[in-house]
C-alpha positions in Angstrom: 72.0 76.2 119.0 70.3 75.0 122.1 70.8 77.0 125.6 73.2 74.4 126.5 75.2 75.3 123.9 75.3 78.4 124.3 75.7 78.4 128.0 78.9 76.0 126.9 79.8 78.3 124.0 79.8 81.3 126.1 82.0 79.6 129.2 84.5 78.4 126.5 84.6 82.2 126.1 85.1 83.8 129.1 87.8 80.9 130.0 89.8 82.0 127.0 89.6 85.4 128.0 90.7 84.8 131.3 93.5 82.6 130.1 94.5 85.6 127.6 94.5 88.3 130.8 96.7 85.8 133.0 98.9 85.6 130.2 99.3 89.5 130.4 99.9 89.4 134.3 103.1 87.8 134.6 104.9 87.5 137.9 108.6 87.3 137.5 111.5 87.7 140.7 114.5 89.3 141.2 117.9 88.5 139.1 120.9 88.0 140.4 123.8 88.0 137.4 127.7 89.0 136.9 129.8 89.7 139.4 128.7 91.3 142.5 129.6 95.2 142.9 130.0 97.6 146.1 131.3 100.8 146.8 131.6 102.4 150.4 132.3 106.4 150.8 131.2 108.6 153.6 128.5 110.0 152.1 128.2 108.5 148.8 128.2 104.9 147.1 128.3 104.4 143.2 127.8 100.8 141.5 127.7 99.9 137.8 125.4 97.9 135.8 125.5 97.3 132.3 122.0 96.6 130.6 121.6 94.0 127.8 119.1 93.5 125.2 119.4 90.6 123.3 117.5 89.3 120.1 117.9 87.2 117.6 117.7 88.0 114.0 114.1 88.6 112.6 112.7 88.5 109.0 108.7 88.1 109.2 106.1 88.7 107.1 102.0 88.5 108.1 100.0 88.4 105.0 96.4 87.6 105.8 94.6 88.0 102.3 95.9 84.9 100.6 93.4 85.2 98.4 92.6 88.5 96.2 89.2 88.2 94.1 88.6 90.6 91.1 84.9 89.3 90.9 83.2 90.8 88.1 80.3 88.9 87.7 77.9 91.6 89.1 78.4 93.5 86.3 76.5 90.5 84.2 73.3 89.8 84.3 69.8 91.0 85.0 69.5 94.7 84.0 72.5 94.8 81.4 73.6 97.4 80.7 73.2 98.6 84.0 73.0 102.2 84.2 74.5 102.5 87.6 77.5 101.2 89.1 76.9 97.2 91.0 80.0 97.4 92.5 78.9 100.2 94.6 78.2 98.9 97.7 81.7 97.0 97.6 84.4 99.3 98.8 87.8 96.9 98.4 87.1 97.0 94.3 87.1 100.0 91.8 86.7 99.2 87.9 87.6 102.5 85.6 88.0 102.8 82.0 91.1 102.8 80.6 92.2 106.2 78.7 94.4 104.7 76.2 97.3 102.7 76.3 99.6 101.9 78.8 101.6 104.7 79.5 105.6 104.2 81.2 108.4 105.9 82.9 111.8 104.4 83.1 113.0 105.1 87.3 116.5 105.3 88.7 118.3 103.4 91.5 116.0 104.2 94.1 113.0 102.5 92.2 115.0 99.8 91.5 115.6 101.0 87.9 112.4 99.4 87.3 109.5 101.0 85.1 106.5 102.5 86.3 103.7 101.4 84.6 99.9 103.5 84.5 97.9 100.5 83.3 95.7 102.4 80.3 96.8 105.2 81.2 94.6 105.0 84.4 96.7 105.6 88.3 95.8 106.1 91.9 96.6 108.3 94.6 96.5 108.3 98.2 93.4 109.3 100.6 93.4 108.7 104.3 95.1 105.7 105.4 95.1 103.0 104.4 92.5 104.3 101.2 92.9 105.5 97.7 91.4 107.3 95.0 91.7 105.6 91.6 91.9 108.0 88.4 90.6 106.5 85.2 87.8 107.4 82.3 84.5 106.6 84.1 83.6 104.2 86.7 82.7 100.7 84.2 79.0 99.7 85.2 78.5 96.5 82.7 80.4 93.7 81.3 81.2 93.6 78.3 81.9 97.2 79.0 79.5 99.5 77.3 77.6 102.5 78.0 74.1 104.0 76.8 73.0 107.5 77.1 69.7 109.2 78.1 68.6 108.5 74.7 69.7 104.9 74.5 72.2 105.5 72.2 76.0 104.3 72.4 78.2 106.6 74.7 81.4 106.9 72.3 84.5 105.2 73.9 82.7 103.0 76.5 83.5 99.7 74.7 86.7 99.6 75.2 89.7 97.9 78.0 89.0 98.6 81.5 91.1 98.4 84.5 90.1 97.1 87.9 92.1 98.0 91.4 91.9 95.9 94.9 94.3 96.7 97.9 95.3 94.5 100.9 97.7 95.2 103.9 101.1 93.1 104.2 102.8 93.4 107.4 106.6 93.4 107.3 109.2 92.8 109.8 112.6 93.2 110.1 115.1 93.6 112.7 118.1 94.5 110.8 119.5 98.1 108.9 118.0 97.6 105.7 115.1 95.0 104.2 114.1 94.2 100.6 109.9 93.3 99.5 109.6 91.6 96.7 106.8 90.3 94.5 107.3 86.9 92.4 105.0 85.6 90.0 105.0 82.1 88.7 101.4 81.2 87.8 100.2 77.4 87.8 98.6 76.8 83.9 97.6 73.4 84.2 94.2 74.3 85.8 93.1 77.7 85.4 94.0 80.3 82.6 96.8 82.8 83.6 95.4 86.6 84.1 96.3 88.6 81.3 97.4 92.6 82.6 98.2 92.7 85.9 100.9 95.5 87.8 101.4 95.6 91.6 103.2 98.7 93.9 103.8 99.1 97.6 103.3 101.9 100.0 104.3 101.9 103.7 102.9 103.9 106.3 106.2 105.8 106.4 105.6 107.0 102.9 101.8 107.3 102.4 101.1 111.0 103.1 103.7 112.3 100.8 102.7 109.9 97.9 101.0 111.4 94.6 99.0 110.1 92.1 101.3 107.1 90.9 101.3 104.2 88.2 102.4 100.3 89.6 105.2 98.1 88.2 103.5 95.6 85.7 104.0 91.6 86.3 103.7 89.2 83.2 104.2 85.9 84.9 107.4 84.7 85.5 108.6 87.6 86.4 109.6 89.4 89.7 109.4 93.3 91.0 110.9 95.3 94.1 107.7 96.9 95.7 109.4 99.6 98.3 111.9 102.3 96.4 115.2 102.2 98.4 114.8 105.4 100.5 112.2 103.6 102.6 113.8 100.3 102.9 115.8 101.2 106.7 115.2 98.8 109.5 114.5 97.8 111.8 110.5 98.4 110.8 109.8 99.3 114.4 111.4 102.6 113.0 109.3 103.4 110.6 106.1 104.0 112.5 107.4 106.6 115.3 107.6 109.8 113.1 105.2 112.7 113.6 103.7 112.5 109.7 102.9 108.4 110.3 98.8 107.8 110.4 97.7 106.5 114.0 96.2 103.7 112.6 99.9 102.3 111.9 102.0 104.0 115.3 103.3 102.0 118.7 103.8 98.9 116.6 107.4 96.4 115.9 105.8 95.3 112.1 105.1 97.8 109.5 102.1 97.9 107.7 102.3 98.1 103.9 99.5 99.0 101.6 99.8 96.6 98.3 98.4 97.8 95.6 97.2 95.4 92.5 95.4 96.2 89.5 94.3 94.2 86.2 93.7 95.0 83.1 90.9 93.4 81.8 90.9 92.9 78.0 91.4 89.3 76.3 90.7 87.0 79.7 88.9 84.4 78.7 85.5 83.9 80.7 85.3 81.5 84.4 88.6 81.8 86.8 91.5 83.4 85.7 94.8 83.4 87.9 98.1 84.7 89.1 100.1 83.0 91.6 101.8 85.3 93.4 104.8 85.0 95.8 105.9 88.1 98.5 109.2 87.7 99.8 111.6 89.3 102.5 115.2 90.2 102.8 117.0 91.3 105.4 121.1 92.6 105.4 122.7 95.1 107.2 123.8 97.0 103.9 122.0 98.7 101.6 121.0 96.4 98.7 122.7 96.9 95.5 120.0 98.3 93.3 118.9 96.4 89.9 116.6 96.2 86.9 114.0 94.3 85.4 
């Protein structure tokens, strides 16, 4: 860029900036509405005035990682097996080894009477917000998965399914007594190969310092999961981020973040772009929502 352009490029800066601190300088007049009131006493005067606030009804959601990208292909390549971990130096993605199966618990009405799922037996747990730590059989280093000792020999075990996690924050909002998050998925197969394993949970910050290690719901396609157990669906959202236990990063604000959590199982996906289509969706009522299975 030449100095013109920057000169140019830094004035079309400055003028948005001004623009953006008129706009929070407003200048606004007296109102004059309802009937007029007086009062007259020898030594004291009393008028009333009844204050209105009035909104419409809000259901919003702000999702600004439309895309979510398990890429694995660092774990290829030059150096395989690699002894240490390539996706090191990435801190959004966490590949463990699976410990067996997938292990499940049948819920009650407050989880929806869904299942919760610990994809092969792996599960997370909450850190400081918005981070977790991820509990599985060994951090996976090489793909296909497989280990070497000191020795070169074949670490027993380290062939096997593996489970990758990523996170991303939704923000919700909701003007009403009670709100529903759902996840749908509906994946397009006429292009790209659907992702095999994949489960998905939800954590506001209302809920995130009290949460324990946990599994996720799974979501074979065509399928559709509540994400927020019914004890911390009350509106409106501004709510939810006033109490003394909520994480600073999330107070003073109308939406309410929530932490999404998605992992995959990685097992039979064939090689190149595999996908899920995913669609979030919210509900707002002012009654509790009837609770629901599978």
């Amino acid at each position: 860029m030449n100095m013109n352009g920057k000169k140019l490029s830094i004035l079309g800066a400055f003028l948005a900036l001004a623009a953006f601190a008129l706009a929070q300088s407003p200048t606004i007049g007296p109102s004059s509405e309802g009937p007029d009131a007086v009062d007259k006493g020898p030594d004291k005067a009393s008028v009333n005035q009844t204050v209105k606030l009035i909104l419409p009804k809000a259901t919003a959601l702000h999702l600004d990682s439309t895309t979510l990208t398990f890429d694995l292909t660092k774990l290829d390549g030059k150096g395989w097996p690699h002894p240490t971990d390539p996706l090191a130096d990435n801190d959004t993605i966490a590949c463990v080894y699976a410990k067996g199966a997938d292990q499940t618990r049948q819920h009650g009405d407050n989880f929806w009477n869904q299942t919760e799922v610990l994809p092969g037996g792996t599960k997370y747990e909450t850190a400081t917000w918005p981070n977790i730590r991820v509990d599985g059989g060994g951090v996976v280093d090489s793909y296909p998965p497989i280990e070497l000792d000191g020795n070169g020999e074949l670490i027993k075990g380290s062939k096997g399914y593996f489970v990758c996690y990523k996170t991303f924050i939704l923000q919700l909002f909701s003007n009403w007594s009670y709100w529903d998050l759902t996840a749908n998925r509906n994946d397009v197969t006429d292009q790209y190969p659907s992702i095999e394993h994949l489960y998905i949970q939800g954590n506001t910050c209302y809920s995130f310092a009290n949460r324990k290690a946990t599994g996720l719901y799974d979501l074979p396609n065509g399928s559709s999961r509540h994400l927020i157990p019914r004890s911390l669906n009350f509106g409106p959202t501004g709510d939810q981020v006033l109490g003394s236990n909520i994480p600073k990063e999330c107070k003073q604000k109308s939406w309410l973040d929530a932490l999404i959590v998605v992992a995959v199982k990685v097992n039979s996906d064939t090689w190149g772009e595999n996908r899920a289509d995913l669609t979030y969706t919210l509900q707002s009522a002012d009654a509790q929502f009837a609770s629901n299975g599978q």
